[in-house]
N, C-alpha and C positions, 0 to 999 in steps of 0.2 A: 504494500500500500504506500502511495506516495505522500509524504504527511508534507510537503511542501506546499505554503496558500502564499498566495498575492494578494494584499489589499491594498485595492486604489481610490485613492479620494478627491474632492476637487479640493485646488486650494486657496480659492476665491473666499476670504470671512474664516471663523473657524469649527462650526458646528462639525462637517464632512471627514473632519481632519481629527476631532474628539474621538469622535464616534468609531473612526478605523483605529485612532491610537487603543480605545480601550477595547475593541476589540482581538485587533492584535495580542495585546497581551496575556487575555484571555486564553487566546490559541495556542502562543506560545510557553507558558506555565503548564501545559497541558502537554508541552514537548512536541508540537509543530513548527517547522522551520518556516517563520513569517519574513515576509518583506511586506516593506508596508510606502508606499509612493503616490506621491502627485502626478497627477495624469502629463506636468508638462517636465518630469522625471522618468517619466517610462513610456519606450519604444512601442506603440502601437503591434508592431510585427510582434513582440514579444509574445502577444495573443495563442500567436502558434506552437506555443513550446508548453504553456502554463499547461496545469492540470486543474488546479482550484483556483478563482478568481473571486472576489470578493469586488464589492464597489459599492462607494459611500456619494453620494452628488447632495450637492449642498446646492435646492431649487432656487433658495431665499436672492440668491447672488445672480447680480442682472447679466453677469456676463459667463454664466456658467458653459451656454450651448459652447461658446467661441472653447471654452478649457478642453472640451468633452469630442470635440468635431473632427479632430486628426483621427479621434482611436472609433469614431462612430463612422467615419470614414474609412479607415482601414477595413473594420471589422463588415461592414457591408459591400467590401468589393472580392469576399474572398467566394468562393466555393460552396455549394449548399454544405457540404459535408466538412467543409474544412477543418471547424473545431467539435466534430467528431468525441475528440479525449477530454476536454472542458468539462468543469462542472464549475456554475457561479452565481449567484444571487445580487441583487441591486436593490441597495435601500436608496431612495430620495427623499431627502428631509423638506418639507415643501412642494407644493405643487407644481408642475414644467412639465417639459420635452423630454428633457436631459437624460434623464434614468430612464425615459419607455424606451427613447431612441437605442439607448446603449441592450436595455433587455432585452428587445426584437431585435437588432441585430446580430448580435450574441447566437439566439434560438435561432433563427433563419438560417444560422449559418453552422444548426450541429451541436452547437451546444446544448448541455442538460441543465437544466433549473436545479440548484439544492435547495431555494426557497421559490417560490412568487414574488416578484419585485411587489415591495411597500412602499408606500409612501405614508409619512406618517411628522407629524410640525416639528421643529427642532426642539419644541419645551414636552412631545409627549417621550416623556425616558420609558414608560412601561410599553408601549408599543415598540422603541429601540431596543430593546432591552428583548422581547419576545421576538423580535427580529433576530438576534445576537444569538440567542438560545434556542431557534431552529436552525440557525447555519451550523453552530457545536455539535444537535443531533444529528444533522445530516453529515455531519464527516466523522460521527462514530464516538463522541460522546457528550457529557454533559459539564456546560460550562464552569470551570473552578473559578472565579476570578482573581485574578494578581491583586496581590498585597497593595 
């Protein structure tokens, strides 16, 4: 089993960027090897290699689509099957584009869902938080949180 995730956030404000930090840590206290990246830190192509993809979009932020547009563009010029080995969930904190474009993308192209993209306001934590704790169960356990 590959315990290697990727979590990406946008890094417009800093709700997107909370939300990946403290879930990272989560994963990794658990002995998952996290990286954890701004979308304008990480290679689009990358897409190709990952196994678990996590993603945080922060809708609140007027210029979110512009962060989000290389990797929603990459990810919809590939191949229906291309991400195939993907599995990755999308929380959006606020309402937008940003996280459906990125979701559908993703699936269109092969990808598996570990959750249903949420969206849910940056002040609801308990909707965050049950976001957090079905991605855990779906890569096989149950969330311990870091100290």
């Amino acid at each position: 089993m590959n315990r290697s995730i990727v979590v990406l956030y946008t890094e417009e404000g800093d709700a997107a960027m909370s939300v990946a930090f403290d879930l990272a840590a989560g994963l990794f206290s658990n002995g998952y090897d996290v990286t954890v990246a701004g979308f304008s830190r990480y290679l689009a192509s990358h897409v190709l290699t990952e196994r678990t993809l996590l993603v945080c979009v922060d809708e609140t932020q007027p210029r979110v689509m512009d962060e989000v547009l290389d990797f929603v563009d990459f990810a919809g010029s590939l191949d229906r099957s291309s991400l195939s080995r993907l599995r990755f969930s999308v929380l959006s904190l606020g309402q937008g584009e940003a996280g459906c474009d990125i979701d559908s993308s993703l699936a269109q192209n092969g990808a598996n869902r570990l959750a249903r993209h949420v969206v849910a306001a940056t002040s609801d934590s308990a909707l965050i938080e049950t976001w957090e704790e079905t991605i855990c169960a779906s890569v096989g356990l149950g969330l311990r949180r870091a100290a």
